[in-house]
N, C-alpha and C positions, 0 to 999 in steps of 0.2 A: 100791337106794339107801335111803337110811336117813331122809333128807329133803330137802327141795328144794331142789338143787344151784345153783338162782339165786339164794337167799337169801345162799347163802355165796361166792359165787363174784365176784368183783369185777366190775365193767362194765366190759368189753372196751374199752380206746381204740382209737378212730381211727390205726391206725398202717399203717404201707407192709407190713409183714410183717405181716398177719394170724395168719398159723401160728404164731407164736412168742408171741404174744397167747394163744392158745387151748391153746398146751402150757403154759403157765404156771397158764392158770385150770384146767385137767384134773386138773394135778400138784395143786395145792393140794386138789382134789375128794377124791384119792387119799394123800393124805400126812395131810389132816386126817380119813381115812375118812368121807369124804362120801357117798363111792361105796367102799363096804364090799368089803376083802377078797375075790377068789372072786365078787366079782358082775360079772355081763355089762356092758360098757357098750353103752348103749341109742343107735347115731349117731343113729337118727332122732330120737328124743326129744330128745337132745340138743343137735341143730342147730337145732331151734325154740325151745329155751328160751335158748340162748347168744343168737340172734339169728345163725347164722353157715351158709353152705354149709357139704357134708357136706365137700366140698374138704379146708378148714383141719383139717377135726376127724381125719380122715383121715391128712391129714398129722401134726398133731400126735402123732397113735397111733400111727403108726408110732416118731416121736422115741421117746416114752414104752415103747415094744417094746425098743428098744433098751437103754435106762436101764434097763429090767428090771423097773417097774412096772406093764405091762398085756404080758398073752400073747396070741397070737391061732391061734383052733383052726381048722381046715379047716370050712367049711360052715356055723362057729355063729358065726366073727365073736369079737372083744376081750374078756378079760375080765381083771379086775384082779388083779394077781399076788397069792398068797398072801404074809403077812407068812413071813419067815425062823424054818426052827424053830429049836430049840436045839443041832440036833448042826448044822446048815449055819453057823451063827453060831460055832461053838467050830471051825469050818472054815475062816471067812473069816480069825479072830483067828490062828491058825496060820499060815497063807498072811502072810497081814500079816508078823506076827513072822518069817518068813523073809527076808520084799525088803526090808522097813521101814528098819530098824536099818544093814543093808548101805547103803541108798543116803543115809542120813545121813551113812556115815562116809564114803560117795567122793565127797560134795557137800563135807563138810569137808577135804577133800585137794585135788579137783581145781577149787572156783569161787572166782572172784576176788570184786575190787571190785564189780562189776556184780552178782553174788549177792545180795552180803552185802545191797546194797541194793535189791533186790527183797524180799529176804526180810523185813528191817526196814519196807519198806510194805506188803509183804501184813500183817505184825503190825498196823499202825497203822488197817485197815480195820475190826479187832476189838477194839473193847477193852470192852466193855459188851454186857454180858448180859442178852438181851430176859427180862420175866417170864412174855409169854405163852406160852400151850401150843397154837397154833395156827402151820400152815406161815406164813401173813402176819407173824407175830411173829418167828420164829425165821427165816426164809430166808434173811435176810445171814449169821447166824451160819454155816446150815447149807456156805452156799458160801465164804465164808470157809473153812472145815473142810477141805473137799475143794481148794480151792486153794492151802493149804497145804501139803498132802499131795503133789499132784501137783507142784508145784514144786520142794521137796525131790526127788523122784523125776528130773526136768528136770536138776537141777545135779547128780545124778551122775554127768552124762556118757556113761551107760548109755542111747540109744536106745530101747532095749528095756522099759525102768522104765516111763514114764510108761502106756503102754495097756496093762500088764501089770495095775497100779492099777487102771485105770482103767475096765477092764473088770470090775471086782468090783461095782462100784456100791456098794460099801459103806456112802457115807456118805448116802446116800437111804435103804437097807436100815436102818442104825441109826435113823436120825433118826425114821424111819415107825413103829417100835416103841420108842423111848424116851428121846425129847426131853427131858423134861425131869430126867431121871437123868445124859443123857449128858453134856449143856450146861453147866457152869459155870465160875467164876473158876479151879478145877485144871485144866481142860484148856485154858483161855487158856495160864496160866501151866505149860503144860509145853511151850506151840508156843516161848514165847517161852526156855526151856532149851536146847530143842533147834535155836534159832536162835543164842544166844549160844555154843555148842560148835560148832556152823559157821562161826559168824563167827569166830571165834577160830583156824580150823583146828585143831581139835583132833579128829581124829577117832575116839580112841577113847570120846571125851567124848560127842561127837557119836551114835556107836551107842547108847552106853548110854543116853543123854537119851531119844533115841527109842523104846528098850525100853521104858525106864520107863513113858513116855507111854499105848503101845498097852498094856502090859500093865494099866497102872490104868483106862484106859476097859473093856479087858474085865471087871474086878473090878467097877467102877460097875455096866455091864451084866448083867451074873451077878446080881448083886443082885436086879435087877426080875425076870427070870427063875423066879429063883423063890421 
C-alpha cells in the first residue's frame, strides 16, 4: 500500500449488506491505486482498519476475484491484479470490435418500443462529466459506460452477448489505467449516435455508430499508451 487506505476510503454505513459496503470501499482502494497494482492485500490489516470482520472482506474479495481486479494464489492469499498491458488491451479492443458493432445492428432490427426507451434513460443518467480523477468522482460515469454497453448487448436478442461482454471486465480494466483520457463529452456523444441509429432501426447505421465509438476510445487510449 502506498498509503493509508482509511484516509481515502469512505466510512462504511450502517447498511443490511455489509459486503457490498466493503466491495465498494476495496474497488475504490484499487481503482484509485491505493493498494498498488501486484500488492498483497493484507485481510488482517484490513479488517481492523475498516472496522469490519474478515467475513465481509472475504466476501468482497471474492466479488472483486471475479471482476478481475484482485487474483488469489494458493497458500499466499489476494493480491491486486496487474493493470492490462498493451498487447491484452489491443486484445480486448479486437474482441470488442467483433461482438460490438454485430449486436448494435440486431438491437437495431430486433427491439421495440420498450428498447428504444430504456436506452433513452440509461442516456439521461449521463450527461455531465465529472472533473475529478479519483474512482469517487467518476464512478456514475464509469457504470453508466458499462450499462450501456451491456444493454445494447441485452437488445440483441442474442442470450449469449450480454456475459460474453461481460466477462471482459473491460470497463473497470480501462477506467483503472485511463480515466481521464477515456471519459469525455466524445464518448457521451457517441452512446447517444449509437442510440439514435437504434432508435431509428437502422441497423447498418447502428453497426457503424458502434464501430466508430470503440474504435475512437481505442485511438484516445493508444495515446496514453504511449
Amino acid at each position: 500500500m502506498t498509503r493509508d487506505p482509511v484516509a481515502a476510503a469512505v466510512r462504511l454505513p450502517a447498511r443490511q449488506n455489509l459486503a457490498d459496503d466493503v466491495h465498494e470501499a476495496l474497488k475504490a482502494m484499487i481503482m484509485d491505486h491505493v493498494i498498488e497494482p501486484g500488492a498483497r492485500v493484507n485481510v488482517y490489516a484490513l479488517s481492523r482498519e475498516l472496522g469490519v470482520s474478515q467475513t465481509p472482506l472475504r466476501e468482497a474479495l471474492a466479488h472483486l476475484e471475479a471482476d478481475g481486479l484482485v487474483v488469489k494464489e494458493s497458500l499466499r492469499g489476494f493480491f491486486v491484479a496487474p493493470l492490462i498491458s498493451r498487447a491484452q488491451f489491443e486484445d480486448l479492443f479486437e474482441f470488442r470490435l467483433l461482438i460490438e458493432p454485430w449486436s448494435a445492428a440486431r438491437a437495431a432490427e430486433r427491439c421495440g418500443p420498450e428498447g428504444h426507451r430504456s436506452l433513452r434513460a440509461e442516456l439521461a443518467t449521463c450527461t455531465d462529466v465529472p472533473e475529478g480523477g479519483e474512482y469517487a468522482d467518476y464512478k456514475a460515469v464509469a457504470t453508466h459506460d458499462h450499462r450501456f454497453h451491456v444493454l445494447v448487448a441485452e437488445l440483441s436478442g442474442n442470450d449469449n452477448m450480454p456475459p460474453a461482454f461481460e466477462r471482459t471486465n473491460c470497463h473497470l480494466h480501462i477506467f483503472r489505467l485511463f480515466y481521464q483520457t477515456y471519459v469525455g463529452t466524445a464518448a457521451i456523444d457517441e452512446h447517444g449516435a449509437v442510440t439514435d441509429a437504434i432508435t431509428a432501426g437502422d441497423p447498418e447505421a447502428a453497426e457503424a455508430a458502434m464501430r466508430r465509438h470503440i474504435e475512437s476510445s481505442r485511438a484516445r487510449l493508444r495515446a496514453a499508451f504511449d
